[in-house]
C-alpha positions as CSV (number, residue, x, y, z in Angstrom):
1,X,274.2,76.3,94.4
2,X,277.7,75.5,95.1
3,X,277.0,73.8,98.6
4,X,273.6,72.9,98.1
5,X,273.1,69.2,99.4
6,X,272.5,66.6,96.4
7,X,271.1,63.3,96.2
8,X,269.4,61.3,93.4
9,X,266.6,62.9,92.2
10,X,265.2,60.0,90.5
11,X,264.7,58.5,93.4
12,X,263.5,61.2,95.1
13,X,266.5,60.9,97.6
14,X,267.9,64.8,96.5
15,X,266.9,67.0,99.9
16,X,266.9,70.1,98.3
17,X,265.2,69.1,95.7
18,X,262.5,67.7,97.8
19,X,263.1,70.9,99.6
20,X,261.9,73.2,97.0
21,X,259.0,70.9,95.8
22,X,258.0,71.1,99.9
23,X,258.5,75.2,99.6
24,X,256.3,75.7,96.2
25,X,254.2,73.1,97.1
26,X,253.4,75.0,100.7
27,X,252.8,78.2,98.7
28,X,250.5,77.1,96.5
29,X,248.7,75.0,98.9
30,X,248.8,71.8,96.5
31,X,249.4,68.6,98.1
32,X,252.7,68.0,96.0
33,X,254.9,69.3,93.4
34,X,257.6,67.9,90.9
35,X,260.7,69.9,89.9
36,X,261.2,69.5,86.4
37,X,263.7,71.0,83.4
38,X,261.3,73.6,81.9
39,X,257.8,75.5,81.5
40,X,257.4,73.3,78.5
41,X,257.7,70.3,80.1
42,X,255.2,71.2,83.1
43,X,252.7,72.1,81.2
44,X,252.6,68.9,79.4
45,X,253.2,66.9,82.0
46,X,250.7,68.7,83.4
47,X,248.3,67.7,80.4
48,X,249.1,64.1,80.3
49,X,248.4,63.5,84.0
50,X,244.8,65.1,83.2
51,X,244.3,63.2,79.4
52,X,244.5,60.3,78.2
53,X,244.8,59.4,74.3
54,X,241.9,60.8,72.0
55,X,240.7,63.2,74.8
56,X,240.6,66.8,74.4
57,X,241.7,70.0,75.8
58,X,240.5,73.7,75.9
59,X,242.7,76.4,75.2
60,X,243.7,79.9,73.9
61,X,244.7,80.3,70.3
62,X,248.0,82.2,71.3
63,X,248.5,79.7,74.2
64,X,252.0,78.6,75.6
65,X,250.3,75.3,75.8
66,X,248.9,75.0,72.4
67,X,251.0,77.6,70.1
68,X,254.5,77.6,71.3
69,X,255.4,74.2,72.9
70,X,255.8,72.1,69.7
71,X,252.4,70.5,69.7
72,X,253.6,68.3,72.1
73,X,250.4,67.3,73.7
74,X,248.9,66.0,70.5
75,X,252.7,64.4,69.4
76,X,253.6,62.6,72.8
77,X,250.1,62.1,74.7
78,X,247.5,61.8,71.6
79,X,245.6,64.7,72.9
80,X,244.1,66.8,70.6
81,X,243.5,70.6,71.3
82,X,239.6,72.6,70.7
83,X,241.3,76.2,70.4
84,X,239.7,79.6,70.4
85,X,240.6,83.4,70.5
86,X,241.7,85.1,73.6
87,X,239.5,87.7,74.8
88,X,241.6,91.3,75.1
89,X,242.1,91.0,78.7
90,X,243.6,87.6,78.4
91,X,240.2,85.7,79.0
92,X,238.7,83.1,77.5
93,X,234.5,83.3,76.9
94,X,233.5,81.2,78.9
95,X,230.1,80.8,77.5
96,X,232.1,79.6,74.4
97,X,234.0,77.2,76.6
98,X,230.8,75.8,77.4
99,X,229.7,75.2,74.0
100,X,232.6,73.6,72.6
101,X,232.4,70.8,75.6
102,X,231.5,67.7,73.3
103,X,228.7,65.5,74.4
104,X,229.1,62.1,75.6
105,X,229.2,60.6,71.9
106,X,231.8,57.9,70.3
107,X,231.9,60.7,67.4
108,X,233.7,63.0,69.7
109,X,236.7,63.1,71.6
110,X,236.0,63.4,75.2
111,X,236.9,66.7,76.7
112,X,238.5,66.2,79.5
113,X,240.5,69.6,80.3
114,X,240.0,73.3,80.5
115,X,243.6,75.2,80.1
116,X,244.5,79.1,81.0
117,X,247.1,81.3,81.3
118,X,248.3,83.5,84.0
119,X,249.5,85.8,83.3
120,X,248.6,86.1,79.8
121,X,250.8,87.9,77.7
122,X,251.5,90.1,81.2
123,X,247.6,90.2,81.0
124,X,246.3,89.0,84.8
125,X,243.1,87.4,84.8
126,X,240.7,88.8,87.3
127,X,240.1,86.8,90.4
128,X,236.1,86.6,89.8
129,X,237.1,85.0,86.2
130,X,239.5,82.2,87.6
131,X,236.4,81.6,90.0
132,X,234.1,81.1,87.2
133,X,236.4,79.3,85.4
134,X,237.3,76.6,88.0
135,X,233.2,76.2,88.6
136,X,232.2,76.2,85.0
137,X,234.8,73.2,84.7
138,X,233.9,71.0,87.4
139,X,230.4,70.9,86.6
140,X,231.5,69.6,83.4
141,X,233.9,66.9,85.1
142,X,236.5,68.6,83.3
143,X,239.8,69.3,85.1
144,X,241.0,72.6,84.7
145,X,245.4,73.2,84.4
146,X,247.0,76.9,84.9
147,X,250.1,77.6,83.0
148,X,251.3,79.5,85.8
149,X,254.7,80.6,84.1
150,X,253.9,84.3,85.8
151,X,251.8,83.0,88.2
152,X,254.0,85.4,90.9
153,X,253.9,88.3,88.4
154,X,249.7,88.2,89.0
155,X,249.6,88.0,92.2
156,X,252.3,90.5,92.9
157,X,249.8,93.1,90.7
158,X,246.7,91.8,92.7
159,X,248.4,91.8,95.5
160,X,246.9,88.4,97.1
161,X,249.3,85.3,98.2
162,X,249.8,83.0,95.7
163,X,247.2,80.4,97.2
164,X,244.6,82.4,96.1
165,X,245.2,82.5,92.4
166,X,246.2,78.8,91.8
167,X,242.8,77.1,94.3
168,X,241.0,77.9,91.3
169,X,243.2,75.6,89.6
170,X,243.7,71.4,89.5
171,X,247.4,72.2,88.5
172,X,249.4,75.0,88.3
173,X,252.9,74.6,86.5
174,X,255.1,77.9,88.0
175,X,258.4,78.9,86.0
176,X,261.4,79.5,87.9
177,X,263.6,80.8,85.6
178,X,261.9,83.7,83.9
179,X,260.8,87.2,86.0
180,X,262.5,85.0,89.7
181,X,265.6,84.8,88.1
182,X,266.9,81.1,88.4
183,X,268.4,79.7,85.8
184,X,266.4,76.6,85.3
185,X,263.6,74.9,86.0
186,X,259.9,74.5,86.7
187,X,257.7,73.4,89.5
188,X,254.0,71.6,88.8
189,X,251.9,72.0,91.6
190,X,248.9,69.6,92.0
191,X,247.0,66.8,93.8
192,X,249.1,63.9,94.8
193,X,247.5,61.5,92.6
194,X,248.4,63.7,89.3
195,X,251.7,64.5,90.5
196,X,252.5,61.0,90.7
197,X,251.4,60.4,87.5
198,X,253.3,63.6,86.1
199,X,256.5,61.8,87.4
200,X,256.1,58.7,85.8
201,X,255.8,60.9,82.6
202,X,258.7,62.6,83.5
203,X,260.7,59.6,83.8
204,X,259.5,58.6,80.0
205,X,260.0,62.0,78.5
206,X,263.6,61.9,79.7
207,X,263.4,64.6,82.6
208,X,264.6,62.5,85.3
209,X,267.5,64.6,87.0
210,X,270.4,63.1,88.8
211,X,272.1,65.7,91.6
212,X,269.6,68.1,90.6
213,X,270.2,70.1,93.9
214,X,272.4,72.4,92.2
215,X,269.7,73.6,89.9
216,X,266.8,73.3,92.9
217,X,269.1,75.6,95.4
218,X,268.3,78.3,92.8
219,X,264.8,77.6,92.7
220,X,265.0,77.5,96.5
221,X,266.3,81.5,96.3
222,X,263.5,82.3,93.4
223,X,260.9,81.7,95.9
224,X,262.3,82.9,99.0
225,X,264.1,85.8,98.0
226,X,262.7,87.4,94.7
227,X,258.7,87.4,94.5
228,X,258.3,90.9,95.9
229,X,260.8,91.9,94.0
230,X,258.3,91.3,90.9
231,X,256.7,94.8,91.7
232,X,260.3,96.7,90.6
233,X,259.6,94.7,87.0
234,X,256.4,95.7,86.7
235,X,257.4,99.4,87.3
236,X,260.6,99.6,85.0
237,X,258.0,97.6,82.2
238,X,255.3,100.8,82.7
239,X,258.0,103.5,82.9
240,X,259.1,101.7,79.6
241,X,255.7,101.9,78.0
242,X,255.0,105.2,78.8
243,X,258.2,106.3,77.4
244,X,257.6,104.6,74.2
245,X,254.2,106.0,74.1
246,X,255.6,109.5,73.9
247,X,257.5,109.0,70.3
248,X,254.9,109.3,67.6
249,X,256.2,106.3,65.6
250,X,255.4,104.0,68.1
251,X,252.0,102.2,68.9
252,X,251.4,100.8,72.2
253,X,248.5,99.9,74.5
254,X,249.5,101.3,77.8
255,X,246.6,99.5,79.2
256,X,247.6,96.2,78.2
257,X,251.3,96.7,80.3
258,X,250.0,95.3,83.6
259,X,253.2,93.6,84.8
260,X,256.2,92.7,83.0
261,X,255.6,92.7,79.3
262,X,255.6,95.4,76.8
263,X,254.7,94.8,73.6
264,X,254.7,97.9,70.9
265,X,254.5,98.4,67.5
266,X,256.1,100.2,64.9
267,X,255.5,101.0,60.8
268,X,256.8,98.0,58.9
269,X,259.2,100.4,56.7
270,X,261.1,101.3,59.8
271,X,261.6,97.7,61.6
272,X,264.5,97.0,59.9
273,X,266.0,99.9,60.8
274,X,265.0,99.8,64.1
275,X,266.4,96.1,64.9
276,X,269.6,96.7,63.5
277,X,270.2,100.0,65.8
278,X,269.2,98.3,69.2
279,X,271.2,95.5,68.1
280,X,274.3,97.9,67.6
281,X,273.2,99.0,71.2
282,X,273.3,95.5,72.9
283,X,269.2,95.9,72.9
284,X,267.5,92.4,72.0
285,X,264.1,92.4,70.9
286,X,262.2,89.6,69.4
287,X,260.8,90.4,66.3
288,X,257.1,88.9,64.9
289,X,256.3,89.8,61.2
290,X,252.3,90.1,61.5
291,X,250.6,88.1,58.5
292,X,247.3,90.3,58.2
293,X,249.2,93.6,59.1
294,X,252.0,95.9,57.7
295,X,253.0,96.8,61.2
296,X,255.4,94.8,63.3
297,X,255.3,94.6,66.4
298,X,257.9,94.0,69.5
299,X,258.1,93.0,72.8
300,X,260.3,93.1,75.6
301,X,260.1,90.7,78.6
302,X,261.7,91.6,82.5
């Protein structure tokens, strides 16, 4: 990062930079890609280069896209979300998906977009499902965008190259700064034509960068140097869960701990407790108080 070669972003002139978008860009066997400041930001970028105001997009209740990105596609691009429940592998139905397509009626907002997430919730999605997925929505004339946040994580466990995963995608947005260890940034990976419209909306949402070299370097390292390193994650998260499995206070779903999440929970009277001693012990967990449940539960992310 220190010696990395800068330029001005905004005008594309920053060589590494244009570097890294060449590099994820190559991997993912998309025809461009667009460095920008977050996950948040790619995936709605990503959602306003497919929608337009008063269309509609597909997506998972407990979504990135739709639940934890401050309702940003339906406050900045007018687009309003058709959710529905996750399946427990991290699917959606797609036989649902198909019947919440709206018809071609001025009553309706016009669906435009079918969105998933890989990995979700460490949850990979099988290869045969993305397949399905990507058919199902283009013979609806839908696009279909993959928050790709862990993108690396899924195909490290499937052991496939990238490209495989994200051709059954129009976009793919790709997190650098999670489990490949930069400390900034995201890539969305796409057709030219949609990348070029992503840019102009990055331009308005204020994510045009400057000498953003120093932050793309990093990115540069993330995909070079630490995607097969994913594999060491996913073995410290199972020898984690297996662990936890063996005290009797703790619930967990060994099954669900397929790359680097862990989620567990415990009885609600011993929470407290619990936060407060890992906290003594330099152990940060996030914390979600259930509303149907009086069990808490916790996750830790590599």
């Amino acid at each position: 990062m220190a010696v990395a070669e800068v330029g001005d972003d905004v005008y594309g002139e920053d060589p590494t930079v244009n570097r890294l978008q060449a590099i994820a860009a190559e991997m993912l066997q998309k025809e461009a890609a667009l460095f920008v400041s977050s996950g948040t930001q790619g995936n709605l970028l990503g959602l306003l280069s497919h929608c337009e105001r008063g269309d509609e997009y597909i997506v998972g209740q407990q979504a990135h896209t739709y639940r934890y990105e401050g309702g940003g596609a339906a406050v900045l691009g007018s687009i309003q979300p058709q959710p529905l429940d996750f399946l427990p592998d991290g699917t959606l139905d797609l036989g649902r998906v198909q019947s919440l397509i709206k018809p071609d009626d001025f009553h309706f907002a016009k669906t435009r977009l079918l969105c998933l997430e890989n990995t979700q919730a460490g949850k990979v999605l099988p290869m045969d499902y993305l397949a399905q997925a990507f058919a199902l929505a283009g013979s609806n004339y839908l696009g279909l965008h993959l928050d790709g946040a862990r993108i690396f994580n899924a195909a490290v466990k499937l052991r496939v190259p990238v490209h495989e995963i994200a051709r059954h995608a129009d976009t793919v947005s790709v997190c650098l700064s999670k489990g490949l260890g930069a400390p900034v940034g995201s890539l969305l990976c796409g057709p030219a034509h949609l990348i070029q419209k992503a840019l102009r909306w990055r331009k308005m949402l204020g994510g045009g960068m400057r000498q953003a070299g120093i932050l793309a370097a990093a990115g540069i390292v993330a995909l070079t140097s630490h995607v097969e390193r994913l594999a060491e994650d996913h073995d410290h998260a199972g020898f984690l869960a297996q662990k936890l499995s063996e005290i009797a206070e703790i619930r967990i779903d060994l099954d669900a701990v397929q790359t680097n999440m862990v989620f567990m929970e415990t009885p609600a009277q011993s929470s407290t407790l619990l936060s407060s001693f890992l906290k003594d012990h330099d152990f940060f967990i996030t914390r979600h108080d259930h509303p149907v449940s009086s069990r808490i539960p916790y996750f830790g992310s590599f």
